[in-house]
Every structure is written in structure tokens, then in C-alpha cells.
N, C-alpha and C positions, 0 to 999 in steps of 0.2 A: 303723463301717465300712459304705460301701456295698454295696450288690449291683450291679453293671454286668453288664450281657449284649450280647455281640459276634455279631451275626446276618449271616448270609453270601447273600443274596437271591437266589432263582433267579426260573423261570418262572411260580412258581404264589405266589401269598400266601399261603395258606394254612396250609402246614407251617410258615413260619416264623412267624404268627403263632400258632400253636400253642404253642409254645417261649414265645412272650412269655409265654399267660396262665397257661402250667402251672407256671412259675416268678417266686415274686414278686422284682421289681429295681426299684433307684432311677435308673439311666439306660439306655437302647436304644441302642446302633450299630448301623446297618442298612451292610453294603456289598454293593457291588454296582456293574453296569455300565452305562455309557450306556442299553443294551438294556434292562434291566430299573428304570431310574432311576422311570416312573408305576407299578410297583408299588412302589418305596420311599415315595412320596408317598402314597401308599393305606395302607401301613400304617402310615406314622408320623399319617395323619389320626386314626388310632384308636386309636391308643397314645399320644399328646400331650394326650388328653382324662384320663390320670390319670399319667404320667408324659413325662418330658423324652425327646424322642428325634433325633439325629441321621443323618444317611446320608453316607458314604463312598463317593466312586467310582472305582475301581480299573480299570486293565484286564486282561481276562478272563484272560492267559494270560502275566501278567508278574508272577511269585512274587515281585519285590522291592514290587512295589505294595501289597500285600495285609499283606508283610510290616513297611512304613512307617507302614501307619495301624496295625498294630497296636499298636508299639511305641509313636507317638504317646500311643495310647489308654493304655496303660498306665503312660507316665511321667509323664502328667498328674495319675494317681491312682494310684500304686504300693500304696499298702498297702489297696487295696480287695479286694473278692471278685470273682473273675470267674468268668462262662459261658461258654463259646462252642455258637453250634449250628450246626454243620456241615452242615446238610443240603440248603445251596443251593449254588449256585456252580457252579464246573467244578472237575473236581480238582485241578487247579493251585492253585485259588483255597483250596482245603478243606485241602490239606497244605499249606499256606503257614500259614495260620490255624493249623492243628495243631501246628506248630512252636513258635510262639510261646506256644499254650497250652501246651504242656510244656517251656515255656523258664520259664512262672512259676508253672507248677502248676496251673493253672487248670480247672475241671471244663469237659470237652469232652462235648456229646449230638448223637444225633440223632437225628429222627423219622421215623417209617413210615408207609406207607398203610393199617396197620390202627391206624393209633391208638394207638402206642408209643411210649415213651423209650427208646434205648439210650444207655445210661452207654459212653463209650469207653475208659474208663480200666480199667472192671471188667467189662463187656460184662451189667452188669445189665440187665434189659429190665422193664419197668413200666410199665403201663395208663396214656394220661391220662385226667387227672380234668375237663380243662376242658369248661367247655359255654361255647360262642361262642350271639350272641345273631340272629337272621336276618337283621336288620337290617346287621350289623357283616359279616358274612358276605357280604351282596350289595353292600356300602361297599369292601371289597376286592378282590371280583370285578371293581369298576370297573362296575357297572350300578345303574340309578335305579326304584327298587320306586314305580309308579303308585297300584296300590289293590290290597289285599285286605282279607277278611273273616277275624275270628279265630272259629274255629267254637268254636261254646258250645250251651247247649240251648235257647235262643231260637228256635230252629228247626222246631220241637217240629210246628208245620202245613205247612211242608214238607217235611217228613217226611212226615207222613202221605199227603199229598197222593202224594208218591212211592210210599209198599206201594201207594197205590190203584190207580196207574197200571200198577204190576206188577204185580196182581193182573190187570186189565183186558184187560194186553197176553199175558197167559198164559191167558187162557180167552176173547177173542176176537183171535183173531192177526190174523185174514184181514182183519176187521174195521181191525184198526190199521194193517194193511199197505196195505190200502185208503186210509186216510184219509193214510198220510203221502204218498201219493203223489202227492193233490190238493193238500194243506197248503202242497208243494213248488209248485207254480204258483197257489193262488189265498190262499190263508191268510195266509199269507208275506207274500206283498204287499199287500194290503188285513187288516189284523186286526181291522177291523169288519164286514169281508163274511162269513157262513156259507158251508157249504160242504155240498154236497147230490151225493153221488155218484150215479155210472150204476145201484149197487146200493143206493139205496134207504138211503145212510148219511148222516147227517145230523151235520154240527157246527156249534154255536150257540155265539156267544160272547153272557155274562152279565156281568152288574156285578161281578161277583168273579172267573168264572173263563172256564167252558165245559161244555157237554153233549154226550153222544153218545147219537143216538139212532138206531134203525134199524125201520125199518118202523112208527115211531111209541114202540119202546120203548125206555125209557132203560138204557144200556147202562152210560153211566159221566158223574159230576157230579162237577167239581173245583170247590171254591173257593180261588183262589189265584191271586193275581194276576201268577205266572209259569208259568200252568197251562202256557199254549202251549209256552213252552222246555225244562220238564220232561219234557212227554208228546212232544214232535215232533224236540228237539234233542237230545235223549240226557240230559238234567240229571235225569233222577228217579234214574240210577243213578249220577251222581255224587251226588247227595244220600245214596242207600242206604250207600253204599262211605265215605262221610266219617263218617257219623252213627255205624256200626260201629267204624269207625277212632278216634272218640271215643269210643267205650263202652269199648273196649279200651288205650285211654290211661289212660281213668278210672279202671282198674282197676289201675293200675301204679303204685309205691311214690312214684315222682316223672313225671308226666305231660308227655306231649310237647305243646309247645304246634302246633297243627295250624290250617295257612290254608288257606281254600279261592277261588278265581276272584282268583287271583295275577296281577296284570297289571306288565309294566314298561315303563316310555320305550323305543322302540325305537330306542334308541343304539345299538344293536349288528345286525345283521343275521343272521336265522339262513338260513333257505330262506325261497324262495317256498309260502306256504300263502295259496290264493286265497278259500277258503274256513272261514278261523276265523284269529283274531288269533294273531299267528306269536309274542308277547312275552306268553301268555297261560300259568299252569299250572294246572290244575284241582286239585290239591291239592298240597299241599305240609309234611312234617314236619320240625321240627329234632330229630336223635338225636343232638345232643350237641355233636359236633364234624366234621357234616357236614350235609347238607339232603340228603333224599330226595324229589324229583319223580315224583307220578304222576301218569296219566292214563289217563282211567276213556271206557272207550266202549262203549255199550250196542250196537251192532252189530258187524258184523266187523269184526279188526283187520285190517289192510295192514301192506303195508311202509314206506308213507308215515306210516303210524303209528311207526313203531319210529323210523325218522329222525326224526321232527320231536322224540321224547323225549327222546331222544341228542342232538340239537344243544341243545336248552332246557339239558338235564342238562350239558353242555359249558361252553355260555354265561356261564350263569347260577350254575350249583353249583362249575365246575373238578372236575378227574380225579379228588379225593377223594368226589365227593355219590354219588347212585345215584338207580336210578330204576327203576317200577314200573308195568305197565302192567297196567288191572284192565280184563275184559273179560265180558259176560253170557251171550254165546255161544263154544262151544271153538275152539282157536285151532288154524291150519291150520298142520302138520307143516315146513312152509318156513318159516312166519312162526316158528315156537319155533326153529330153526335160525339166524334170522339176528338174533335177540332172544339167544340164549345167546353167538354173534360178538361183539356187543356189548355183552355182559353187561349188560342187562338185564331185568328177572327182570317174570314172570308169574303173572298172578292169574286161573284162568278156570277154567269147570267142564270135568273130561274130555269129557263125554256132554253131548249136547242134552239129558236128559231131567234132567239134573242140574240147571240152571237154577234150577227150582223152589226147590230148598231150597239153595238155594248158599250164600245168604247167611245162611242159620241157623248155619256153623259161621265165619261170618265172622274172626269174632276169632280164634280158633285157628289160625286157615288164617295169616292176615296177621301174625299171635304167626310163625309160625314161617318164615316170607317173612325179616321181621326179622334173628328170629336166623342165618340163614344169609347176611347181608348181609355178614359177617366184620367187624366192627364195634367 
């Protein structure tokens, strides 16, 4: 006896590809409407790699449609097993389905945004189990993954390179505030020119990295040949924030795999960002059966911040992913106001003076960022 499963396609892929992997079947019916026909092609690309899948196309709000291919479906193979998952559609489309699975007995579910099965028949409720893979994830989103890096301990120099720079930038501010303010018109554009401030601040680039020095003495020696974008562009705290974020993976019974400098095709258009690649995520985890986008900025957030993580988070994850925004300095009372609007959640010290040690309880902090994602 088969396993057939009868999927009813809405707006999002997601949910329903949910249903596919949390139950195993020897054939997919995917239906669905004109409107939503390139997500039927999206997910049968990824369900046709280990099982046969078809698409149905009904119109939205004619119960005898919906109710034709079902019957189809079932007198082709009457003595099979069937599923139905109800969780797309319009309701016309969902109680039309529903009829017919209780014309043949049929187990009818449907899934949640926290990550549920409800049994319809016994109104059971049960966790899924599936873990989708990031790849298949961004395959059904309809978007094309450029490059990223799978973070591992490889890393291991810059890293270091990064405490150095915060070290540096926490016992000489003025010092850094100085330097990023010339970086910004002379560094920038020549990265072989030094750069010799009004006060007497000196930066030298070396075969490996860069020096700082002031009034002749050395302040701070990177070796590392992304000293400049670590120490000028904000990368030494996403280095910090990743490297934690894999300590704290590592330490979990089944670990998340975690990318960082996520770039995609820009097929899709988010906003105008005129300064930083708009298809870019600075890190990025799979929790199972959702993708969490953060993005880490070592100066203040804005509101331009919060937007651009919400359209990435939109784009690229759909209404089920979430997203995280990690930041080095406290985050200003409007900006956590219109970050809670659009639920997404924040990682930054209360106090300026907090800084310091912030990322000493890193893992616990970000442990419990997690669990409160309702997940």
C-alpha cells in the first residue's frame, strides 16, 4: 500500500513543504492556483529529487474544482493511504479537500508557525521533527545563494585579530574615532597610502596587516590580511558574535550549522542600501525548520538597520525565519520600539560601560535570545 499525500498550496512554500518531510509518502499532489503555480514548481523541484510529485490547478473559490481532482486522485489509487494537509489554500479550497478526506477516511493535518502538527481528526498537536537543509530552504524561497562561508575553527587568526581590535578600540577610543574618520576619505581609497593625522596618529600598512602608532608609539599591530575591514568596517564584531555563536552551537547535543558573509543573486530587490551589498547576510543559522538572519553592527543601530533585516528576513527566510540584530553599543529606546513592531529581537549591552564584558556571557545571552524565538 502506498502513502499518497494531497497538499493544498498557498502563499508561502514553506508550511507545506513542512508536511512533505515530516511525513514519509510514495507520491505528492501539490494543488493550487494560477497565482501560486512558481511555488508549486519550487517545491516539486525539491521533492522530485526522492519522490514523484505532481501539481493540480484549481480555481481558488470553485469547491467543485478542488473537489474533482480529489476524487480523480483517489480513484486512481483507491486502496492507498492517504494525507491531506490543509494548510494552504483559501477556505473554500481547504473544506472542499476536507470533505473528501472524510468521504475516505483519510488523515487530514495542519501546520503552524510555531512548528506544529495538528491531527484534524483528534486535534492532537505534535512538535515537528524535520530539519530542512539551507540550501532547499533558499530553493523554495525562489532565491539563488552566491557565496558563503560555513564557519568552523579555521578561523582561529581572525579571531584573534578581532579581541585585538577590541581591546584597542576600548582603551584608545579617541584614538580610533580619529583614525576612522580619515580611513573614510584617504585609506579607503588608496589602501597603499598611510594615513598620518592632524593629531599626530599614524596608520601604516604592512605585508600582512597594519600598525598604529601615535607620537611614534605602537598602539596596535594586526597581522591579517582583512586587518582594514575588521578594524574600520565593523567585521571584528561580527567575527566576535559568530565565533561565540559557534562555541555555543558546539556545545549543543546536535549543532547548528552556521554561515557567515551570506551573499545572494540579486534577483529579487530589497531597498535601496547605497552603502553595503543589499543581498548580503552577515550571519546566518539553520534551527531546524527555519533560518535565523542576523546582523551584527559595531556602532549604532538605526532604523535603516531594523529595515534592511526585516526585508532580508522577508526575502530570503519567508514569514516563518526570524532575525537578530547584535549590536556593541545600547540600543536607543525608539530603535527597541520599532524592532519589537517588527518582531525582531535584540542583542546589545543595557549600559555603555557594559560593553566590556558583554561578550563574556555571550553564549547564555544568545542561549536564551533562542529559546524565546517560540520555536
Amino acid at each position: 500500500m502506498a502513502k499518497i499525500q494531497i497538499t493544498i498550496l498557498g502563499k508561502e512554500p514553506l508550511p507545506v513543504y513542512y508536511a512533505i518531510t515530516e511525513f514519509d509518502s510514495d507520491m505528492i499532489h501539490l494543488i493550487g492556483t494560477k497565482e501560486n503555480r512558481s511555488i508549486g514548481k519550487r517545491i516539486k523541484s525539491v521533492v522530485e529529487k526522492s519522490v514523484p510529485c505532481k501539481i493540480h490547478i484549481v480555481e481558488a473559490y470553485n469547491p467543485t474544482d478542488m473537489v474533482n481532482v480529489c476524487e480523480t486522485i483517489h480513484s486512481k489509487s483507491p486502496n492507498d493511504e492517504y494525507i491531506y494537509n490543509l494548510t494552504g489554500g483559501t477556505k473554500i479550497m481547504s473544506l472542499a479537500a476536507f470533505s473528501i478526506a472524510v468521504k475516505y477516511g483519510a488523515k487530514t493535518i495542519y501546520t503552524t508557525q510555531t512548528n506544529e502538527i495538528v491531527d484534524m481528526q483528534t486535534y492532537q498537536i505534535t512538535p515537528m521533527k524535520c530539519i530542512l537543509s539551507n540550501e532547499n530552504i533558499f530553493i523554495l524561497q525562489g532565491q539563488d545563494l552566491k557565496s558563503f562561508d560555513i564557519l568552523n575553527r579555521h578561523n582561529a587568526d581572525k579571531v584573534n585579530c578581532a579581541k585585538e581590535i577590541k581591546e584597542f578600540i576600548e582603551t584608545n577610543n579617541k584614538v580610533y574615532s580619529n583614525l576612522s574618520y580619515y580611513y573614510s576619505f584617504v585609506y579607503k581609497k588608496n589602501l597603499h597610502e598611510n594615513i598620518e593625522t592632524d593629531n599626530r596618529i599614524t596608520l601604516s600598512k604592512t605585508t600582512d596587516g597594519l600598525t598604529v602608532e601615535k607620537e611614534g608609539e605602537l598602539l596596535l599591530q594586526l597581522s591579517h590580511p582583512d586587518a582594514a575591514d575588521l578594524l574600520f568596517e565593523g567585521r571584528w564584531w561580527e567575527t566576535l558574535v559568530a565565533d561565540a555563536l559557534l562555541t555555543w552551537s558546539e556545545s549543543l547535543d546536535h549543532p547548528y550549522e552556521i554561515w557567515q558573509n551570506v551573499k545572494f543573486s540579486p534577483k529579487a530587490e530589497i531597498v535601496s542600501y547605497k552603502d553595503r551589498d543589499k543581498n548580503e547576510v552577515d550571519i546566518l543559522i539553520n534551527i531546524g525548520t527555519k533560518i535565523l538572519f542576523i546582523e551584527c553592527k559595531s556602532g549604532k543601530i538605526t532604523q535603516d538597520n531594523i529595515y534592511k533585516i526585516d526585508a532580508v528576513r522577508s526575502t530570503y527566510g519567508g514569514n516563518m525565519s526570524k532575525a537578530v540584530l547584535t549590536s556593541y553599543y545600547p540600543i536607543d529606546e525608539i530603535i527597541k520600539e520599532k524592532a519589537k513592531e517588527l518582531d525582531i529581537r535584540l542583542f546589545a549591552p543595557e549600559k555603555l560601560w557594559q560593553r566590556s564584558n558583554f561578550l563574556d556571557n555571550i553564549n547564555s545571552q544568545f542561549k536564551n535570545i533562542i529559546e524565546r524565538l517560540n520555536i
